[in-house]
N, C-alpha and C positions, 0 to 999 in steps of 0.2 A: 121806374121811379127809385130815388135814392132814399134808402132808410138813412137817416142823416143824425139820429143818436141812438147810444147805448139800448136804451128802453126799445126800439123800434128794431135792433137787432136778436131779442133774446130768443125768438126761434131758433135762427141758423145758428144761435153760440150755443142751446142745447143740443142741436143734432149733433153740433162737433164733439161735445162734453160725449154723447152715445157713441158716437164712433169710432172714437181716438181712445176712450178710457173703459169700454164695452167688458174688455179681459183684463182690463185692471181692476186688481181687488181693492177696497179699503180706498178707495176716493170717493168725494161728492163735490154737490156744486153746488153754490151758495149764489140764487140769482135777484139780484135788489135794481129800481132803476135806474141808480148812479152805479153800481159796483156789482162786476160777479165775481167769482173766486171760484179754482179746483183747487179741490184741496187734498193730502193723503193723510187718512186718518192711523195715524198709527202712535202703537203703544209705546215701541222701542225708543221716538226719537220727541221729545220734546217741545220742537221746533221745526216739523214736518214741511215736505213739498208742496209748497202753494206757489199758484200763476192766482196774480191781481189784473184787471184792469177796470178803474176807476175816471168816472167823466167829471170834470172840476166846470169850473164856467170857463176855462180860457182850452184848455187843450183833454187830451185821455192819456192816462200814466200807466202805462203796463208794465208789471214789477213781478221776477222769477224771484223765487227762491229754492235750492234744488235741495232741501234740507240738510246739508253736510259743509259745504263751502262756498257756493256758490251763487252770489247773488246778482241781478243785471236787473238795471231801471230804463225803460225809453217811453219817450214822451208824443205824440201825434197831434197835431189840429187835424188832425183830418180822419174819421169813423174807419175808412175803409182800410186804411192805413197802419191803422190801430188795431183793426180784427185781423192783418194778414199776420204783425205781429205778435198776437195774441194766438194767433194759428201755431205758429213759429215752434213760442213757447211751451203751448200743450202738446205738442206736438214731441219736443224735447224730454216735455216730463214723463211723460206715457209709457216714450222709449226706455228712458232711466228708471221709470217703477218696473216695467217689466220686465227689464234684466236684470235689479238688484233684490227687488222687495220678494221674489218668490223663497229669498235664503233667510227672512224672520220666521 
């Protein structure tokens, strides 16, 4: 059976939050029915590394921002679609905390 929204997905988005973010320090996860967030909590930067992805009524808007320049938005009607994306991202972030944030 298809988990067919955000809410019906938040298991498998926290195992990935453990897995992917496990040796990464100074993140969390912010899990709500419409919206989760990882986030990096840090003190140096203002406007820290966060992945959104948020479910609207028409589509899910999943939004990087890699705290220094980098930001990318994409859009999905489709859940599964949206979580490979949202895989993508964390997956991105994870990589970038753990090669740069060990030097704060």
């Amino acid at each position: 059976m298809t988990k067919t929204n955000l809410k019906a997905n938040h298991i498998k988005i926290e195992n990935l939050y453990k897995s992917m973010f496990s040796e990464v320090k100074h993140t969390s996860i912010n899990i709500r029915d419409d919206k989760v967030e990882i986030i990096h909590l840090s003190e140096q930067n203002q406007d820290p590394a966060i992945i959104e992805l948020s479910e609207t009524k028409i589509c899910y808007v999943i939004s990087y921002w890699d705290g220094y320049s980098l930001s990318e938005n994409e859009e999905s009607g489709d859940i599964m679609k949206a979580l490979k994306i949202f895989r993508r991202y964390a997956k991105k972030m994870a990589k970038n905390l753990k090669k740069f944030s060990d030097h704060n």
